[in-house]
C-alpha positions in Angstrom: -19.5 71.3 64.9 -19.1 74.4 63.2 -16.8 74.7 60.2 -15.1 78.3 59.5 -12.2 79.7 57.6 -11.9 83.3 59.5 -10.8 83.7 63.4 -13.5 84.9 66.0 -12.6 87.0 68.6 -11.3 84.6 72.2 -10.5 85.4 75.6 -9.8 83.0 78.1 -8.9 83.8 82.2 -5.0 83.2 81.7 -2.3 85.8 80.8 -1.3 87.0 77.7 0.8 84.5 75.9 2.4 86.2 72.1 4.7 88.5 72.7 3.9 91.2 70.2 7.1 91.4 68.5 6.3 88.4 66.9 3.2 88.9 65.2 4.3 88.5 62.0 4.5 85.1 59.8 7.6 83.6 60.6 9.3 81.7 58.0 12.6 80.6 59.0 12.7 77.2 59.5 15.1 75.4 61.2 14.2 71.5 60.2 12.8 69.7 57.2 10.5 67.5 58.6 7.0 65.6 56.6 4.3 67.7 57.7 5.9 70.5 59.0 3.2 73.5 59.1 6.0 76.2 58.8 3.8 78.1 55.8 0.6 77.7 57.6 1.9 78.5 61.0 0.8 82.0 60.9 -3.0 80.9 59.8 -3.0 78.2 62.2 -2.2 80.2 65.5 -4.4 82.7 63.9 -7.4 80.5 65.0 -6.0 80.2 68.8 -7.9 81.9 72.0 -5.5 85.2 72.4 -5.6 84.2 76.1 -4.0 80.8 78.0 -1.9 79.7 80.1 1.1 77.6 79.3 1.3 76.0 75.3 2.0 72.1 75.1 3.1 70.7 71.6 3.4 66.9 71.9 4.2 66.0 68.2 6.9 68.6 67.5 8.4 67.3 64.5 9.8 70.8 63.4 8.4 72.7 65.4 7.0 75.4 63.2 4.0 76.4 65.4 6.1 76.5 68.5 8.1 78.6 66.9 5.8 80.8 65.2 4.2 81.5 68.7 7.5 81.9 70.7 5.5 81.4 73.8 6.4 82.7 77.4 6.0 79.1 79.1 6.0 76.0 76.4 6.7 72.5 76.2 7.7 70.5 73.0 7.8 66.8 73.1 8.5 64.0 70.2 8.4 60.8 71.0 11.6 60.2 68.6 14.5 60.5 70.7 17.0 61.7 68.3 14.3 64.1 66.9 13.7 65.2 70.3 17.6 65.4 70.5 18.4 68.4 68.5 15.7 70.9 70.1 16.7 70.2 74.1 20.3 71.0 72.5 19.2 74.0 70.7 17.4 75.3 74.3 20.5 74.0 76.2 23.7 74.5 74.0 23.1 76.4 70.3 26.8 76.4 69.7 26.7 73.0 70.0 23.9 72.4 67.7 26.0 75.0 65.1 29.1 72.4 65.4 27.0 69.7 64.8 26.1 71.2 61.3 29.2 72.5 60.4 31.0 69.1 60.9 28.8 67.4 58.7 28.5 70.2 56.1 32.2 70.1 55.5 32.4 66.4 55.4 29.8 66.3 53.0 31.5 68.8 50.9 35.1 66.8 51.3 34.1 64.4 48.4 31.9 63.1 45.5 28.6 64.6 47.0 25.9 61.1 47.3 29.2 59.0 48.7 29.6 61.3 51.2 25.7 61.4 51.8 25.7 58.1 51.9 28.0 57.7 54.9 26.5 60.2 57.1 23.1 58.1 56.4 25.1 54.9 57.2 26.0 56.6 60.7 22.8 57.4 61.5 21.2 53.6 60.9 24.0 52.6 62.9 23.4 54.8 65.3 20.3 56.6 65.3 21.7 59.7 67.1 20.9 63.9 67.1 24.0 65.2 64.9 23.2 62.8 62.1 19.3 63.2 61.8 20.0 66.8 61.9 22.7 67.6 58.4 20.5 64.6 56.7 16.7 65.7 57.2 18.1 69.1 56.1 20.0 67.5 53.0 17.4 64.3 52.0 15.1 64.6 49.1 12.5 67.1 49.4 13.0 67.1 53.1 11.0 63.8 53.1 13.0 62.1 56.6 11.5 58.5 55.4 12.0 55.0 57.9 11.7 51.8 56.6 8.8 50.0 58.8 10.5 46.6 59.2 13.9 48.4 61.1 13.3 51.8 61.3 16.1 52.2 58.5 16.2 55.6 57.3 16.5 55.6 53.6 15.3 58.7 52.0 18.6 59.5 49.3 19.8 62.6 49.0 18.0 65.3 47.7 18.9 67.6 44.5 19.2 71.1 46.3 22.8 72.1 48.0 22.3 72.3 52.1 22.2 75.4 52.9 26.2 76.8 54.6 26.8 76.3 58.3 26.7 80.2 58.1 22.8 80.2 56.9 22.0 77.4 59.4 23.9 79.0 62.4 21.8 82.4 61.5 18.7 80.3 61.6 19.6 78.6 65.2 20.1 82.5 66.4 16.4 83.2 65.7 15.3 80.2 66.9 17.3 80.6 69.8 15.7 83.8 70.8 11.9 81.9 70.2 12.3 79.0 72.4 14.0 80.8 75.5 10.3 80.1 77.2 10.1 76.6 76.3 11.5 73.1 77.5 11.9 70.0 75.2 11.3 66.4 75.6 11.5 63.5 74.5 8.1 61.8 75.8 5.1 60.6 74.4 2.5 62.6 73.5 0.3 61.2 76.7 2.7 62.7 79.0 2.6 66.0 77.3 -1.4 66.4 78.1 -1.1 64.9 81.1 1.3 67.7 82.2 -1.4 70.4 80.5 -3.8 71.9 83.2 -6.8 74.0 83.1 -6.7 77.2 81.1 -3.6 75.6 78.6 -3.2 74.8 75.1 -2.4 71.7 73.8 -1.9 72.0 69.5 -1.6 68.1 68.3 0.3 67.8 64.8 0.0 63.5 64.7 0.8 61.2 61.9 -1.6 61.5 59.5 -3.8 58.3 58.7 -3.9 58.5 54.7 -0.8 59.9 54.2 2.4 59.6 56.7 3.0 56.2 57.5 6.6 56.4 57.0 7.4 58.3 59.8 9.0 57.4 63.0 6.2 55.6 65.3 3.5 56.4 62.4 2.6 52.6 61.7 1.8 52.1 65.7 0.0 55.3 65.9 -3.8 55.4 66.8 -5.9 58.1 66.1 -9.0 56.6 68.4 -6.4 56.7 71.2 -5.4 60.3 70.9 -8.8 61.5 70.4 -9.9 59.5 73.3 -7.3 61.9 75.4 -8.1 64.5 73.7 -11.4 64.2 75.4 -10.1 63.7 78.8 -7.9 66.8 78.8 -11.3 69.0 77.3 -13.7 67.8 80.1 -10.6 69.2 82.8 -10.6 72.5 81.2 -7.4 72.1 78.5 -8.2 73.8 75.2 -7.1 71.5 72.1 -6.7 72.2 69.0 -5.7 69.2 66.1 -4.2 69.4 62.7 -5.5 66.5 61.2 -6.3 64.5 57.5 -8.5 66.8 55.9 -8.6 66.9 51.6 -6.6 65.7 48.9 -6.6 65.3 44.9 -7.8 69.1 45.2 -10.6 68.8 47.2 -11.7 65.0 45.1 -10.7 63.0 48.3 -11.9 63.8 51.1 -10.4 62.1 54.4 -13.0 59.9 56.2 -11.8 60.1 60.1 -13.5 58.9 63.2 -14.1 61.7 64.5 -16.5 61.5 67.7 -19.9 64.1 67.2 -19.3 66.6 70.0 -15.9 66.3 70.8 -14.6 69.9 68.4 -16.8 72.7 68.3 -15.2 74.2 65.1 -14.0 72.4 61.8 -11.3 74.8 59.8 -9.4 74.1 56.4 -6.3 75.0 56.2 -4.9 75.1 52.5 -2.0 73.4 52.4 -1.0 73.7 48.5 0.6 71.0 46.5 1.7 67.6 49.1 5.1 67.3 50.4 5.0 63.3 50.0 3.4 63.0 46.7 6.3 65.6 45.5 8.4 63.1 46.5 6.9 60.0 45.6 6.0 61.6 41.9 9.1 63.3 41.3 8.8 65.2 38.0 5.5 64.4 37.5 3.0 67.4 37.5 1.7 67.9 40.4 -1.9 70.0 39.4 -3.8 67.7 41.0 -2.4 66.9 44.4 -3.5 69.7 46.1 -4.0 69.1 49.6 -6.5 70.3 52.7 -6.2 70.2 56.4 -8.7 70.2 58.8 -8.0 72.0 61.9 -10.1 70.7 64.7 -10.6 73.1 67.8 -12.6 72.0 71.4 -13.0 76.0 72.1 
C-alpha cells in the first residue's frame, strides 16, 4: 500500500462529476455531528479520481463531503432514521426543515435556557423523531450528539455557545439546498448503499470509528471486518472506495492498530484532523496540546 499526503493526477471512463463552481473549500455546515469532516472535506475530495460515475455516501452523519462535492447524481444514506430524517426533508421540503428550527429556537429562547433544553431532549427520547435531533445536535455540547448504549437515550446536555438564529440556519439550508439538488437520501444501511454502487462509482465510507466513537447511534454493533469485507466485494466489480478510518492520536503517540487486509487499499493518506472533537468534550477545560488526532484515508484506486 502506498502511503502519500499529495493528490496524483486520476481519470476514470465516467463523466465529469464537480461542477466547477464549487471548487473551493466549503465550510458552511449544516449539522453538528461527532466526526463530521466539514474542515477536511476539501483535502479529502482532493484525493478522489476527477472522473466517476454516480457518488454513494452510506454513513452520512453530516454530510460534509456530500456537500463539499455537490455531485450531479448522489446518494446519502444513514442507517439512523431520524438522522436520515432531516436530509430527505431538506431535498424534498427546505421550508419545512426552516420551520422545524425556528419552532424550537423560539421555544428554547421562551424560558430559563437548560429547562427549556431539557424538554426538547425529553421529546426526542420520547420520541426519537427529525425536528428534535435537528435544534439539539445543533445546540448540545460541543456538537457531541451522544446515546446511552443500554436505550439509546440521548443525553449529551446542552452546550455553552448560543444556537445560531433561524435566520443563520435558514441561510445555511439555502446553500445546502442548492448542493444536494443531484442527490437522494435514505435511510438504509450502509450494505444497501454499495450494493446500489456499480462499476465506474464512488463509494466514500465515514463509519464509527473503533477507538474512539462508540457512543454513536449503531456504533457498539458496528463491525469494521464486515464493512471491509464489502468493501472488497464492491472493488473486485469495479466500484472505487475510499474510507476515512482510525488513524493517530495523542499527536501522533497512538497509533490505531486496525485489521486492515494486505492488498485490499492501494494508497494510505493522513489526514490532519487537529485537536479531537470527543476528547474536547470529555476533557472540558483541560488543555488539550496533546490530543491531536490523525486519520487515515484508505483509497482501492
Amino acid at each position: 500500500m502506498k502511503t502519500e499526503s499529495k493528490k496524483t493526477a486520476e481519470a476514470g471512463s465516467a463523466k465529469r462529476f464537480r461542477p466547477s463552481a464549487f471548487e473551493a473549500p466549503f465550510r458552511a455546515q449544516l449539522l453538528k455531528w461527532v466526526g463530521n469532516k466539514q474542515r477536511y472535506a476539501h483535502e479529502i475530495t482532493s484525493y478522489f479520481p476527477e472522473r466517476y460515475g454516480a457518488y454513494h455516501e452510506p454513513f452520512l452523519g453530516s454530510g460534509a463531503v456530500l456537500g463539499r462535492l455537490a455531485p450531479a447524481t448522489g446518494f446519502g444514506s444513514d442507517a439512523f432514521g431520524p438522522l436520515a430524517g432531516i436530509w430527505k426533508v431538506l431535498r424534498s421540503d427546505p421550508a419545512r426543515l426552516k420551520g422545524w428550527y425556528r419552532e424550537r429556537w423560539e421555544h428554547f429562547r421562551s424560558g430559563d435556557r437548560v429547562a427549556r433544553y431539557d424538554e426538547l431532549r425529553a421529546s426526542y427520547n420520547a420520541r426519537p423523531n427529525s425536528a428534535d435531533l435537528l435544534f439539539l445536535c445543533r445546540s448540545c455540547y460541543g456538537g457531541v450528539v451522544r446515546f446511552r448504549r443500554s436505550d439509546g437515550f440521548m443525553s449529551t446536555p446542552l452546550g455553552v455557545h448560543e444556537p445560531i438564529s433561524p435566520a443563520s440556519f435558514a441561510a445555511r439550508v439555502d446553500l445546502w439546498d442548492e448542493r444536494v439538488r443531484g442527490s437522494e437520501f435514505a435511510h438504509a444501511d450502509y450494505t444497501e448503499a454499495f450494493e446500489r454502487a456499480r462499476k465506474g462509482d464512488l463509494v466514500y465510507c465515514d463509519p464509527p470509528y473503533s477507538h474512539s466513537q462508540s457512543i454513536l447511534y449503531g456504533a457498539q454493533s458496528f463491525s469494521l471486518e464486515t464493512l471491509l469485507e464489502t468493501v472488497a466485494r464492491a472493488s473486485r466489480r469495479g466500484v472505487r472506495v475510499a474510507l476515512s478510518i482510525d488513524g493517530t492520536k495523542k499527536s501522533g503517540d497512538l497509533i490505531c492498530e486496525l485489521p486492515i487486509p494486505r492488498g485490499l487499499f492501494e494508497r494510505e493518506v493522513l489526514v490532519n484532523c487537529g485537536r479531537s472533537m470527543l476528547r474536547r468534550f470529555q476533557m472540558r477545560d483541560r488543555t488539550l496540546e496533546g490530543e491531536l488526532v490523525s486519520d487515515r484515508l484508505l483509497l482501492t484506486f
